[in-house]
VOPAGU-2260 file (C-alpha; in pm, 1 decimal, decimal comma):
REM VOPAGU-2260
SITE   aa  ch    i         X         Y         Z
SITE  UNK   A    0    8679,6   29663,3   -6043,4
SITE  UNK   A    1    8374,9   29431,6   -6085,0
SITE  UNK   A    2    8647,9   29119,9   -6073,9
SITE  UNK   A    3    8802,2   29220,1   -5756,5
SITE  UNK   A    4    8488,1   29261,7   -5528,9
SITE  UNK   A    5    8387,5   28960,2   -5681,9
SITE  UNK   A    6    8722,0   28760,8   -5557,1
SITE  UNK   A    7    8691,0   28976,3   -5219,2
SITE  UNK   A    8    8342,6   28825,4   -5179,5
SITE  UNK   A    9    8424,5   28485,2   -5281,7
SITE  UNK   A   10    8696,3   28510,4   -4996,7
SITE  UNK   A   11    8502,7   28691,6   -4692,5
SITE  UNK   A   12    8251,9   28394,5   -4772,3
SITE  UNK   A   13    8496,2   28124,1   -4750,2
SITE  UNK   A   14    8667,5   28265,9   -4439,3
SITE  UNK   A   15    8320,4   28348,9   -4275,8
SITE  UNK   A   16    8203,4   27966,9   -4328,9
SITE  UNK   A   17    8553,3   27831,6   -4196,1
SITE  UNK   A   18    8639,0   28008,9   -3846,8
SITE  UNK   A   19    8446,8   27822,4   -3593,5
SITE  UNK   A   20    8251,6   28067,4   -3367,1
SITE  UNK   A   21    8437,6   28025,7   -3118,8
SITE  UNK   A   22    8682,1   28297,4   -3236,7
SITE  UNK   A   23    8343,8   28559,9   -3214,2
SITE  UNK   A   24    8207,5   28454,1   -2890,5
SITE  UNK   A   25    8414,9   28476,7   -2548,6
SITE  UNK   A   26    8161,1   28202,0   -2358,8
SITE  UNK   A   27    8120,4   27885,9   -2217,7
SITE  UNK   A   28    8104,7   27701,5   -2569,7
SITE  UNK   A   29    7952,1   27368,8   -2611,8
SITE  UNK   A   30    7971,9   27193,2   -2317,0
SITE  UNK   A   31    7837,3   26878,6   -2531,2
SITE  UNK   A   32    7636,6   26817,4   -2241,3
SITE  UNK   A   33    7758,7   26650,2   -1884,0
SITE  UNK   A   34    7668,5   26262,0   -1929,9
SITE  UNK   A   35    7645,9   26215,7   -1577,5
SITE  UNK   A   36    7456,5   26558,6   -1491,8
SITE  UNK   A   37    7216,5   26477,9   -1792,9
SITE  UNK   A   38    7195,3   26108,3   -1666,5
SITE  UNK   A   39    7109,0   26233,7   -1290,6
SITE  UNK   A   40    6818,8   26461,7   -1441,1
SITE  UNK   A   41    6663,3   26160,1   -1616,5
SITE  UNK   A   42    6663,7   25923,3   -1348,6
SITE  UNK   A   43    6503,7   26187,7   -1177,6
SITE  UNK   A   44    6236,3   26218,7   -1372,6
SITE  UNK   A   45    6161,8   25829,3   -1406,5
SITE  UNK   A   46    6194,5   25855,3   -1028,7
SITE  UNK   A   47    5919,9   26155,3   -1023,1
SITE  UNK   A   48    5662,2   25894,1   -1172,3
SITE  UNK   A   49    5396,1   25759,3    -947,7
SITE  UNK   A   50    5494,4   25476,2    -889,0
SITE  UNK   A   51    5858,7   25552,4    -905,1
SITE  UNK   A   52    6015,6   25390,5   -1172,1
SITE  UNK   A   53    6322,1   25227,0   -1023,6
SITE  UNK   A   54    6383,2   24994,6   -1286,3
SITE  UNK   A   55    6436,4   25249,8   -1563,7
SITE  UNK   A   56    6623,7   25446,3   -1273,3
SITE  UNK   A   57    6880,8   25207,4   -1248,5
SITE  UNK   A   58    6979,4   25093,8   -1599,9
SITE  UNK   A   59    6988,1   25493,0   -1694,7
SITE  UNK   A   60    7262,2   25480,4   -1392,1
SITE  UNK   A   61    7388,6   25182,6   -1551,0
SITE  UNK   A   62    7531,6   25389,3   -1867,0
SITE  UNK   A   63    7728,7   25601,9   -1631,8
SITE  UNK   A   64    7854,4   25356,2   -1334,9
SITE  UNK   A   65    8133,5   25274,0   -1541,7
SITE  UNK   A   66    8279,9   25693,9   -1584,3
SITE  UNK   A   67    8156,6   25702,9   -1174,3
SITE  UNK   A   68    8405,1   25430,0   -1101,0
SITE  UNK   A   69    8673,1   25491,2   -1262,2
SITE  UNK   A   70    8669,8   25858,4   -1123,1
SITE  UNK   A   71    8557,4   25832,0    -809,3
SITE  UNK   A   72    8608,9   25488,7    -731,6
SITE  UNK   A   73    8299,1   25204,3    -653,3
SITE  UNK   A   74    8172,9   25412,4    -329,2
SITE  UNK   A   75    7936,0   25622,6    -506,9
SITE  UNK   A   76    7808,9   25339,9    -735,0
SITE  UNK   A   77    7756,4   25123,5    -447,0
SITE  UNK   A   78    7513,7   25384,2    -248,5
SITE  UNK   A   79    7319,1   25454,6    -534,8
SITE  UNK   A   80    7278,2   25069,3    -653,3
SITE  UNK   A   81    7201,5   24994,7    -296,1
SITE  UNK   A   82    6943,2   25304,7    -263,2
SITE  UNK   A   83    6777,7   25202,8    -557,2
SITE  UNK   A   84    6760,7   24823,0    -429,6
SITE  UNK   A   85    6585,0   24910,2    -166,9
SITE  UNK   A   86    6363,4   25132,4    -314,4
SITE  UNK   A   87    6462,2   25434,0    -149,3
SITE  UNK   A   88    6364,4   25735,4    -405,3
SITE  UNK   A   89    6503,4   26033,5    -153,1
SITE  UNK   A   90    6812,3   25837,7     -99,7
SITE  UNK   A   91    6882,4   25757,6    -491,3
SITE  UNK   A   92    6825,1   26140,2    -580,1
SITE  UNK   A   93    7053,3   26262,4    -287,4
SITE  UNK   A   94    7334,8   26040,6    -381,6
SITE  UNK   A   95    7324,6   26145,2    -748,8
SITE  UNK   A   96    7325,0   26529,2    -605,3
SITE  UNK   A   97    7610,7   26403,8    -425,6
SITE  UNK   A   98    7818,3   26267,9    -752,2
SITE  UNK   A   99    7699,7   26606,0    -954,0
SITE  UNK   A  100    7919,3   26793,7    -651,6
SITE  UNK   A  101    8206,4   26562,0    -697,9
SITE  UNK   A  102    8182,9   26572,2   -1064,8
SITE  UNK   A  103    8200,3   26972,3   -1030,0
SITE  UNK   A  104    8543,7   26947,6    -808,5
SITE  UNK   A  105    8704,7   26706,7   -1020,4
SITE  UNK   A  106    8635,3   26913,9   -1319,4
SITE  UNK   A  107    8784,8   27199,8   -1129,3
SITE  UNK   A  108    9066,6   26996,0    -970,2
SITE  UNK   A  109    9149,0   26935,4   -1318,5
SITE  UNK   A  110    9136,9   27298,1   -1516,1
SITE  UNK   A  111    9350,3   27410,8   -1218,3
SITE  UNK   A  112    9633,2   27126,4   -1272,4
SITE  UNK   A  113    9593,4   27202,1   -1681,4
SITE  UNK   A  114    9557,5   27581,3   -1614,2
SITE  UNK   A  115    9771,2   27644,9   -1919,5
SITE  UNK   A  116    9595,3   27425,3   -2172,9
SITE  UNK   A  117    9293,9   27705,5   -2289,4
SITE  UNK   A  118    9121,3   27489,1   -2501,1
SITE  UNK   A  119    9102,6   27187,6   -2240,0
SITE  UNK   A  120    9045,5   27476,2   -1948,7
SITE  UNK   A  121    8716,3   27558,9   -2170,8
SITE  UNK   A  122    8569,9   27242,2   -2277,7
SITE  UNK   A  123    8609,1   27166,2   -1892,2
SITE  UNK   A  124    8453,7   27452,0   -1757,2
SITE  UNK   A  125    8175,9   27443,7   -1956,4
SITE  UNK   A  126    8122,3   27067,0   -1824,9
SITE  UNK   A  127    8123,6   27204,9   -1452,8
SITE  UNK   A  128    7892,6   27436,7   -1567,5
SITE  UNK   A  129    7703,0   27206,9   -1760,8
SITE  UNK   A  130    7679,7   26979,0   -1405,7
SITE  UNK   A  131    7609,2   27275,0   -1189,7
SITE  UNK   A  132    7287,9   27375,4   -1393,1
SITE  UNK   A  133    7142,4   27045,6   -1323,5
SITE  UNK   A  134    7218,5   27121,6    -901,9
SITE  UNK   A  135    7058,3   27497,0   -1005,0
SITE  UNK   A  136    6693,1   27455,8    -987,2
SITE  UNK   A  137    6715,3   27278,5    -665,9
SITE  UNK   A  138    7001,0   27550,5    -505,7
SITE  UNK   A  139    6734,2   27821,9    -629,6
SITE  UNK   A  140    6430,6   27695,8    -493,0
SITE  UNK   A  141    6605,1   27702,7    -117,5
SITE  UNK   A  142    6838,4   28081,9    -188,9
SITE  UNK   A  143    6798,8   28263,9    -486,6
SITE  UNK   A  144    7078,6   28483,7    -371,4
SITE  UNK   A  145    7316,3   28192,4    -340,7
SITE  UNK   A  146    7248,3   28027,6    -688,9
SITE  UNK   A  147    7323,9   28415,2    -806,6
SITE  UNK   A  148    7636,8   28438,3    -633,0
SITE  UNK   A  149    7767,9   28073,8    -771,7
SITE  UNK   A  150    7707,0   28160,2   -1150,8
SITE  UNK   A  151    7888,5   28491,2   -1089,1
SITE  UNK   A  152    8167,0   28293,7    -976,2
SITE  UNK   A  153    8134,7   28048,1   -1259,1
SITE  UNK   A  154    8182,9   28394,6   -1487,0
SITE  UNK   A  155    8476,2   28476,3   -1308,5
SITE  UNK   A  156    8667,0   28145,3   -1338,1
SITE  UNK   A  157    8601,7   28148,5   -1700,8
SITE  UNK   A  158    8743,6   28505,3   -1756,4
SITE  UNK   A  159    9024,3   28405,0   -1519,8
SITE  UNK   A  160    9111,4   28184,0   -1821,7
SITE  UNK   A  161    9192,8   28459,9   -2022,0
SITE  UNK   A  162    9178,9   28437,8   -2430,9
SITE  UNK   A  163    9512,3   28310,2   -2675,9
SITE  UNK   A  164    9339,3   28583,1   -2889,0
SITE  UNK   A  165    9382,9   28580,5   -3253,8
SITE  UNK   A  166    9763,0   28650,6   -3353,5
SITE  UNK   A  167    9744,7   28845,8   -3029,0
SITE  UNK   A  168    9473,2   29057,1   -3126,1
SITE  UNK   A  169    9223,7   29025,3   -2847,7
SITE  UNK   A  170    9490,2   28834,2   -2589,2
SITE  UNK   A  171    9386,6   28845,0   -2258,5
SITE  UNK   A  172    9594,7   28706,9   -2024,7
SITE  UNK   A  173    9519,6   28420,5   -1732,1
SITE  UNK   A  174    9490,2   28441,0   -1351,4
SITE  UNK   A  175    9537,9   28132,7   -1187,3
SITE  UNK   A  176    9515,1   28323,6    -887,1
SITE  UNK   A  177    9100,6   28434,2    -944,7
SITE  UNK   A  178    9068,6   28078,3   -1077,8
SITE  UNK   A  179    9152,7   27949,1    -766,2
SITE  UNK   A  180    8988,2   28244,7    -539,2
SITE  UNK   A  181    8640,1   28158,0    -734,3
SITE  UNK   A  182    8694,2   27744,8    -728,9
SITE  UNK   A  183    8751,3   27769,3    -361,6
SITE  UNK   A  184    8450,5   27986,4    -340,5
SITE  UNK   A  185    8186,9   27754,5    -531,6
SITE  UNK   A  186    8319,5   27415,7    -349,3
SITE  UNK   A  187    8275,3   27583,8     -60,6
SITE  UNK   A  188    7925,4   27662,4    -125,8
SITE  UNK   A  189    7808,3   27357,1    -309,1
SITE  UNK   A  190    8014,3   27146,9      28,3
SITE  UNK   A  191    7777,4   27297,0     284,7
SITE  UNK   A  192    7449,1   27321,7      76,2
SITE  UNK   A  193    7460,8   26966,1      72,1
SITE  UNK   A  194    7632,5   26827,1     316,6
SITE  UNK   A  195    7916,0   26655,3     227,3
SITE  UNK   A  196    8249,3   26584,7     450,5
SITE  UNK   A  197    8498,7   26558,1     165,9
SITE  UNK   A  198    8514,9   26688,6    -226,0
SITE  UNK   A  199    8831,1   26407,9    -241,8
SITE  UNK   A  200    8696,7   26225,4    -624,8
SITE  UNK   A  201    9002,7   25977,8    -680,7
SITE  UNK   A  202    9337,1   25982,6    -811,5
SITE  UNK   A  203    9282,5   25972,4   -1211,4
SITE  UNK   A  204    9380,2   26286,0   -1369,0
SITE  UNK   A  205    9186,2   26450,2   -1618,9
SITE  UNK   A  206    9451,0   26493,6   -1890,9
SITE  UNK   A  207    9544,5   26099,1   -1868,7
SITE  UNK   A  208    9246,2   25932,0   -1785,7
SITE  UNK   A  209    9033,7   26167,6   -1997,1
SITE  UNK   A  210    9199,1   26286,5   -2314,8
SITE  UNK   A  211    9017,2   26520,5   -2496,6
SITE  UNK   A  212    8950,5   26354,8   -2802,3
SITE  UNK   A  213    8717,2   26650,5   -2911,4
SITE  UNK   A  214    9000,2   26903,4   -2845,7
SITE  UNK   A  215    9322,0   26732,4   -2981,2
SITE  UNK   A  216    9094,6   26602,6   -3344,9
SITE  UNK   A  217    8988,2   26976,1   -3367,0
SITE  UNK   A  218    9269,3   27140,3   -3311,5
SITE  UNK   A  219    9347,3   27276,0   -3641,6
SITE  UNK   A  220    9000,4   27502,6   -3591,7
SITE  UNK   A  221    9231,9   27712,4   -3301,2
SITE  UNK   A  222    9298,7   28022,9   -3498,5
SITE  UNK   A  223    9489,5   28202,5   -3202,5
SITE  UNK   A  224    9777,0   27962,1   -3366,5
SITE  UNK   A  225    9926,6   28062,9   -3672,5
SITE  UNK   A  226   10014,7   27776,5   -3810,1
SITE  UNK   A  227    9633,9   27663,0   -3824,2
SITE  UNK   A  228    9572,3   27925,0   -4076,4
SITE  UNK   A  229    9772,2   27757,8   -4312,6
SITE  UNK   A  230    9465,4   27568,0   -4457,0
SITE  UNK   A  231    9275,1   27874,0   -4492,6
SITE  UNK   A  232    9487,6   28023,0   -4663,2
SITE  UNK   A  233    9574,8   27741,6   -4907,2
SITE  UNK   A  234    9186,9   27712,5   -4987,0
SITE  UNK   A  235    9095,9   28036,2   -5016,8
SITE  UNK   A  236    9366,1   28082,9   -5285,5
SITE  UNK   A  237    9311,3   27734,9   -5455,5
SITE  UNK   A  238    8949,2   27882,0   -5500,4
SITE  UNK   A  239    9066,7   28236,5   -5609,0
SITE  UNK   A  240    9291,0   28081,7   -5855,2
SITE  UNK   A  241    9005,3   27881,9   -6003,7
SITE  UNK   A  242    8783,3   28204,5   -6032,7
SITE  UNK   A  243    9048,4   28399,0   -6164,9
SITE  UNK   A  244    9116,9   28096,2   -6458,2
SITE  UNK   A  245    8741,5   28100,6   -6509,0
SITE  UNK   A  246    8730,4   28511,0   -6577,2
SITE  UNK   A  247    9028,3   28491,4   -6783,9
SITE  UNK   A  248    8839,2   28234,4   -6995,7
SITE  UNK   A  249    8550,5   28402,0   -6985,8
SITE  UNK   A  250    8655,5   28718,6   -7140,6
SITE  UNK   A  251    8866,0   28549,6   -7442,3
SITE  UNK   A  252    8566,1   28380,7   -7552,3
């Protein structure tokens, strides 16, 4: 009796220690931070020095310019660069604000054309979200209400996702249809709070110019596929096998 809830033990540990949380928590997951959101609240901050610090302002821009081109071509770069030449510290901050917006659509633009792709869906939502917390204090300080209303709608495009589940235990199936009901809600909102004409961010899709490197190397952590469990298994009766050999031994001697 005493050998079996010792194995049983050995294996809950094992198993406990190798599902990623992810299988226990239905959330937004690590978004592994927004570069460009992140980079946008630190030039604001070297901005927010007296004097503003428009030298350190522009070569934190400088480690995102190259992501900003490439997905939403040399326009954006250009106003900033040009904003921050001429030493313009409202102009530099309202540009950025403008990029965080466009960053927000194309990550949405993206989950909608990879709706079936869960994994990518997440790690993409949680950047949008990731982006949109950086807009949030400034959306709060002018309508509390309105910054309410745009993190509901966040919630509801993630749960529009639905869940793979875990060999269909927990499945939840997508809604394309509420994803884009709430996406055409929150561009909508973030469009008119600041002001822009168009959300268009460039032609480079997400899945080709953009490959998620952090989804495809962990992978085999997905336990809603079965074949992923084949690891698991192996190890937890590799290390069984060794326990069992060292009982066995144990009790002959």
């Amino acid at each position: 009796m005493k050998t079996s809830r010792f194995f049983f033990y050995i294996a809950v540990i094992i198993i406990l220690n190798l599902i990623p949380l992810k299988v226990f928590a239905y959330s937004y997951g690590d978004p592994n931070k927004e570069a460009v959101a992140e980079a946008y609240k630190e030039m604001k901050e070297k901005l927010n020095e007296q004097p503003p610090n428009f030298a350190a302002a522009k070569e934190i821009f400088g480690t995102i310019k190259e992501e900003i081109d490439m997905h939403m071509g040399p326009e954006p770069s250009k106003a900033v660069l040009a904003a921050i030449e001429a030493k313009d510290r409202q102009a530099v901050i309202k540009d950025m604000e403008n990029i965080l917006v466009l960053n927000i659509a194309r990550r949405l633009d993206n989950i909608e054309a990879n709706f079936d792709q869960y994994d990518t869906s997440k790690r993409l939502l949680a950047k949008a979200f990731a982006t949109y917390e950086a807009l949030s204090p400034i959306i709060q300080g002018k309508d509390p209400a309105l910054d309410k209303q745009l993190r509901t709608e966040f919630d509801k495009a993630l749960q529009s996702l639905g869940n793979p589940g875990l060999f269909g235990v927990g499945e939840k199936k997508s809604d394309i249809n509420v994803f884009k009901k709430s996406k055409e809600t929150i561009l909508t909102m973030l469009q008119k709070q600041f002001g822009l004409k168009s959300l268009k961010v460039g032609h480079f899709s997400e899945s080709a110019a953009e490959k998620p490197d952090a989804v495809q190397k962990k992978e085999w952590t997905d336990l809603s596929k079965a074949k992923n469990w084949i690891p698991l298994i192996v190890i937890v009766v590799v290390v069984l096998g060794a326990a069992l050999i060292y009982v066995r031994r144990r009790k002959r001697a």
